[in-house]
PAVO-486997 format. One line per field, with one value per atom (N, C-alpha, C, O, CB): residue number from 1; residue in one letter; chain; atom name; x, y, z. Coordinates in nm, 3 decimals, decimal comma. Each point is the difference from the previous one (the first is absolute). Last residue first. Glycine has a CB too. Example, Ala and Ser with C-alpha at 12.3 -4.5 7.8 and 13.67 -1.06 7.14 Angstrom:
2
num = [2 / 2 / 2 / 2 / 2 / 1 / 1 / 1 / 1 / 1]
residu = [s / s / s / s / s / a / a / a / a / a]
chaine = [A / A / A / A / A / A / A / A / A / A]
atome = [N / CA / C / O / CB / N / CA / C / O / CB]
c1 = [1,285 / 0,082 / -0,077 / 0,051 / 0,067 / -0,089 / -0,089 / 0,090 / 0,104 / -0,293]
c2 = [-0,225 / 0,119 / 0,109 / 0,111 / -0,174 / -0,509 / 0,119 / 0,120 / -0,002 / -0,115]
c3 = [0,708 / 0,006 / 0,073 / 0,017 / -0,232 / 0,208 / 0,000 / 0,000 / 0,066 / 0,059]
END
This chain:
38
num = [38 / 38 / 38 / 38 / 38 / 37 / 37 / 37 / 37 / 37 / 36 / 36 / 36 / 36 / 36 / 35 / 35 / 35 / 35 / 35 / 34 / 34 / 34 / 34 / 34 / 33 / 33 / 33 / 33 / 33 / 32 / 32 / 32 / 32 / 32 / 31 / 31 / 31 / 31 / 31 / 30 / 30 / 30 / 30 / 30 / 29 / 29 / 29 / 29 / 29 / 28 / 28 / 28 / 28 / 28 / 27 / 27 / 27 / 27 / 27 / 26 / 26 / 26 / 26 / 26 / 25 / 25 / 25 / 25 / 25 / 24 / 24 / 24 / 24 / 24 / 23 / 23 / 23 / 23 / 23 / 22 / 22 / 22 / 22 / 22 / 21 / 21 / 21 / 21 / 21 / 20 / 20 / 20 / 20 / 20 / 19 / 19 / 19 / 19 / 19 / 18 / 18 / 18 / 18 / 18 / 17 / 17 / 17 / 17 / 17 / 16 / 16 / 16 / 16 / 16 / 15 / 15 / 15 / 15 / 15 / 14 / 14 / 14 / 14 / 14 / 13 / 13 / 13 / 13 / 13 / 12 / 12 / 12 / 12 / 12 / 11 / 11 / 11 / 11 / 11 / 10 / 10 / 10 / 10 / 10 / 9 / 9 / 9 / 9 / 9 / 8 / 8 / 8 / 8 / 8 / 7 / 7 / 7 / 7 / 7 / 6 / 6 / 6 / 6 / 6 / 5 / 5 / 5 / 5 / 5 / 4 / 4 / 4 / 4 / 4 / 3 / 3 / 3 / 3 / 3 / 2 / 2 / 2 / 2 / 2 / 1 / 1 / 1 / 1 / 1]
residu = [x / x / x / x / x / x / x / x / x / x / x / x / x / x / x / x / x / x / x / x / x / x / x / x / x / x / x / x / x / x / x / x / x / x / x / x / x / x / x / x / x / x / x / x / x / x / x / x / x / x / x / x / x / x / x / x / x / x / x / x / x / x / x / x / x / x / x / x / x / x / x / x / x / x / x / x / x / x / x / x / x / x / x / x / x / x / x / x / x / x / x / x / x / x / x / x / x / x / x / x / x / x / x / x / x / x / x / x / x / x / x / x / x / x / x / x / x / x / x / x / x / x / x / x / x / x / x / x / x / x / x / x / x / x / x / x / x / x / x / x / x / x / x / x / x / x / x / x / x / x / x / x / x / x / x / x / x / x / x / x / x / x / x / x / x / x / x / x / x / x / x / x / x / x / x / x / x / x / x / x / x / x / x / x / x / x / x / x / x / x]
chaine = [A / A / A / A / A / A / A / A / A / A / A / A / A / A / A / A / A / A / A / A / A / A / A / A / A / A / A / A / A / A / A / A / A / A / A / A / A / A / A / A / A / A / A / A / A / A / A / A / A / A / A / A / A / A / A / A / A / A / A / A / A / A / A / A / A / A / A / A / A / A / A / A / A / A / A / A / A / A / A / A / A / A / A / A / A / A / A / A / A / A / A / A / A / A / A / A / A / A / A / A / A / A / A / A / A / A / A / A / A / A / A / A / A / A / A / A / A / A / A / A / A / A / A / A / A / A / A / A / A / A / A / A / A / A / A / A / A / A / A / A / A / A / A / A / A / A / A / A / A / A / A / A / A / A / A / A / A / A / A / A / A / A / A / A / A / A / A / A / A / A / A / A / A / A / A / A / A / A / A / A / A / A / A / A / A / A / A / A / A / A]
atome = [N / CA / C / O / CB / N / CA / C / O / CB / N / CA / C / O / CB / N / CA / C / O / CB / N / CA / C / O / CB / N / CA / C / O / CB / N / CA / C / O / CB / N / CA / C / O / CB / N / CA / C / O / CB / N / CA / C / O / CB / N / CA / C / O / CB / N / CA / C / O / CB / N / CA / C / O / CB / N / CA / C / O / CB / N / CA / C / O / CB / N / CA / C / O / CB / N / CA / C / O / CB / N / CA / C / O / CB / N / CA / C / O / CB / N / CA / C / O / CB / N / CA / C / O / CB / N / CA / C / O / CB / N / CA / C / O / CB / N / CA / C / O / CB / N / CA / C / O / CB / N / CA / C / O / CB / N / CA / C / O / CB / N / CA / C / O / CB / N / CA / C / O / CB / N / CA / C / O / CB / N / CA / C / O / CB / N / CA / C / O / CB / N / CA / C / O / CB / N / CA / C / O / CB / N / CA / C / O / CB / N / CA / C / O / CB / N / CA / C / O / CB / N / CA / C / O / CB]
c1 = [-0,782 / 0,089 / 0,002 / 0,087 / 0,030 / -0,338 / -0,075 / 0,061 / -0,078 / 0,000 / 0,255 / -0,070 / -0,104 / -0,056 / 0,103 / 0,335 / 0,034 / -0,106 / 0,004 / 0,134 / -0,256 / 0,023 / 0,109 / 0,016 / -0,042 / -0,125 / -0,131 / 0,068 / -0,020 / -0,194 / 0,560 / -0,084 / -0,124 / -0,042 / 0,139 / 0,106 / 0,092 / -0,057 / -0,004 / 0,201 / -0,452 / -0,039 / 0,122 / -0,026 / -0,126 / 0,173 / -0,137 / 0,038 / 0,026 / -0,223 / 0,553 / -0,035 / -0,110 / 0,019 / 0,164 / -0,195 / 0,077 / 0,037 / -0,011 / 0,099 / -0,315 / -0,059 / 0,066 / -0,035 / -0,008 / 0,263 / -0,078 / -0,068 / 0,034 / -0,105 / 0,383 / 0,024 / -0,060 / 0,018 / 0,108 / -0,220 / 0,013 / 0,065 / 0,001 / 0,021 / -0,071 / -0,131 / 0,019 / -0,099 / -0,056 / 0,569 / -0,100 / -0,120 / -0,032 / 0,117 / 0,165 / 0,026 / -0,039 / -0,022 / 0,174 / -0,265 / -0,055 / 0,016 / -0,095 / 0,140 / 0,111 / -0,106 / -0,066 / -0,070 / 0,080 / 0,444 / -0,010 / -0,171 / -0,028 / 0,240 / -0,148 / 0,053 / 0,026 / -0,009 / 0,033 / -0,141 / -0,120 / 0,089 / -0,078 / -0,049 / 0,362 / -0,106 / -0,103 / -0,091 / 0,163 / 0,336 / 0,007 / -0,135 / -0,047 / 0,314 / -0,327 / 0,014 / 0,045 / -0,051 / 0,098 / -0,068 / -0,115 / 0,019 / -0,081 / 0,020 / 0,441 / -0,059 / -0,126 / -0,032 / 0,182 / 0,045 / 0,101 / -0,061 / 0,011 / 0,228 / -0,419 / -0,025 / 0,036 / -0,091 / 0,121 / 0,189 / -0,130 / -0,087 / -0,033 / 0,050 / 0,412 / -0,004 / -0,144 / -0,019 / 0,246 / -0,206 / 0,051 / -0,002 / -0,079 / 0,307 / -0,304 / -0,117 / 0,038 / -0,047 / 0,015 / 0,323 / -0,029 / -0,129 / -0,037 / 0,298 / -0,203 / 0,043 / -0,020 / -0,101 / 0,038 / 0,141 / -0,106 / 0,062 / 0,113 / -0,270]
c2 = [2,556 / 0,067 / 0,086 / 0,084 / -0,263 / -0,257 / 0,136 / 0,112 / 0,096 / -0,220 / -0,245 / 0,022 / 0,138 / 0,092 / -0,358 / 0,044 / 0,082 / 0,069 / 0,121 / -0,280 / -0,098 / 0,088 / 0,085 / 0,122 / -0,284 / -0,262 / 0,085 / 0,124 / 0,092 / -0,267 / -0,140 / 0,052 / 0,064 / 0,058 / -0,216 / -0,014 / 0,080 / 0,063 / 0,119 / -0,271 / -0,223 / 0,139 / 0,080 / 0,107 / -0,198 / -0,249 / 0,016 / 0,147 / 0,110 / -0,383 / -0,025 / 0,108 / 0,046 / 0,049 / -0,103 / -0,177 / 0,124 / 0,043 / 0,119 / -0,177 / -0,365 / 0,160 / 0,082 / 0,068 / -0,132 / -0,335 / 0,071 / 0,109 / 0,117 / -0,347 / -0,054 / 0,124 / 0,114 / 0,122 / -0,245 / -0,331 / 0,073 / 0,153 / 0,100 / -0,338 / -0,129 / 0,055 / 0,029 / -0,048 / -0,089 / 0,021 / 0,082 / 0,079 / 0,111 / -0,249 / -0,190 / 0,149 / 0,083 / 0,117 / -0,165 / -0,405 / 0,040 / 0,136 / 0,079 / -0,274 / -0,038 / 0,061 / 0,083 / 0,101 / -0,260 / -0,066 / 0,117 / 0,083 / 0,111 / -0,255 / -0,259 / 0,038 / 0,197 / 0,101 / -0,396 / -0,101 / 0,007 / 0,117 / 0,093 / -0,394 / 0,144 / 0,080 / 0,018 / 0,071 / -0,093 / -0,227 / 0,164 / 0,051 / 0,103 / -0,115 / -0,412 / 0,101 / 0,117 / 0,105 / -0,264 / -0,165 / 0,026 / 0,077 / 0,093 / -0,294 / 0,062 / 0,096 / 0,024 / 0,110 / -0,142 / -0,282 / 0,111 / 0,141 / 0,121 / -0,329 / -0,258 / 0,027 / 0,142 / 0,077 / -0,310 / 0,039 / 0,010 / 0,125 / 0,117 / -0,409 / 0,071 / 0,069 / 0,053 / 0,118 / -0,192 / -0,329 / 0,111 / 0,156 / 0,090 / -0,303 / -0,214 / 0,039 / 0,142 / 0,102 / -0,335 / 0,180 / -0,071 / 0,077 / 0,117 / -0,214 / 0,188 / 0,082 / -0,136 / -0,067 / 0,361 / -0,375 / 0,026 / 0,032 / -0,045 / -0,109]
c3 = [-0,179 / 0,011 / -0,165 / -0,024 / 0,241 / -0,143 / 0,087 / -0,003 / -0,001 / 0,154 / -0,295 / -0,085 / 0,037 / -0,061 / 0,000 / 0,300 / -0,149 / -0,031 / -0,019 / -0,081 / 0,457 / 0,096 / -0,156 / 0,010 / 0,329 / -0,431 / -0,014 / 0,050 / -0,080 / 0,122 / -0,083 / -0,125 / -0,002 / -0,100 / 0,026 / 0,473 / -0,046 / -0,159 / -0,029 / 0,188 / 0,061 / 0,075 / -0,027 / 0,055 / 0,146 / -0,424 / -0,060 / 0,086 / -0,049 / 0,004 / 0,156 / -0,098 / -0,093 / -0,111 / 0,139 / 0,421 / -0,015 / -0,147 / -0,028 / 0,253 / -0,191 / 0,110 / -0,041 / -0,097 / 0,312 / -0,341 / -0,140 / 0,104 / -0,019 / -0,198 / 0,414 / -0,028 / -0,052 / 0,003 / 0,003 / 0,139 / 0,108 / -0,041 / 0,073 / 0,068 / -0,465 / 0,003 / 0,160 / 0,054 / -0,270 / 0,040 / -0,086 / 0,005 / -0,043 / -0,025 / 0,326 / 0,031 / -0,072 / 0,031 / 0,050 / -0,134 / 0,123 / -0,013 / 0,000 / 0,138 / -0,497 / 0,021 / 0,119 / 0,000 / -0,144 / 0,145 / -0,083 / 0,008 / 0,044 / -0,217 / 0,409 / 0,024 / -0,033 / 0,069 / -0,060 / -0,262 / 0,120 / 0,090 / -0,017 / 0,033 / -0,364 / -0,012 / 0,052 / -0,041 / -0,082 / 0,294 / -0,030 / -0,068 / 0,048 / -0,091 / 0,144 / 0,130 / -0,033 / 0,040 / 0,102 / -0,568 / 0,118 / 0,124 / -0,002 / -0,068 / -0,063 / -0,067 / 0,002 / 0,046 / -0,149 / 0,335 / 0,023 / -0,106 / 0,019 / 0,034 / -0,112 / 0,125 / 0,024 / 0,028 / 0,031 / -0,387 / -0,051 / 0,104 / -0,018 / -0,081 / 0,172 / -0,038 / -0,047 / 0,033 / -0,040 / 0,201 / 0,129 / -0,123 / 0,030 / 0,184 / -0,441 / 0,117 / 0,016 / -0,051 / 0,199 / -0,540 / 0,103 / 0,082 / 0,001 / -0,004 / -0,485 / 0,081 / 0,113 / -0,023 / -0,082 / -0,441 / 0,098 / 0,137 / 0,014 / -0,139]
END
């Protein structure tokens, strides 16, 4: 089993990860429509 701290450490990367995820997902909806139109 993973200590507190480690645990912790990962939780934040995927809080972390997600965040940029869904700050990125805009842009590629609006890169895939600006294909799709094209």
């Amino acid at each position: 089993m993973l200590s507190p701290e480690g645990e912790s450490a990962i939780v934040r990367n995927i809080a972390v990860s997600k965040e940029k995820f869904e700050r990125t997902k805009p842009h590629v909806n609006v890169g895939t429509i600006g294909h799709v139109d094209h």
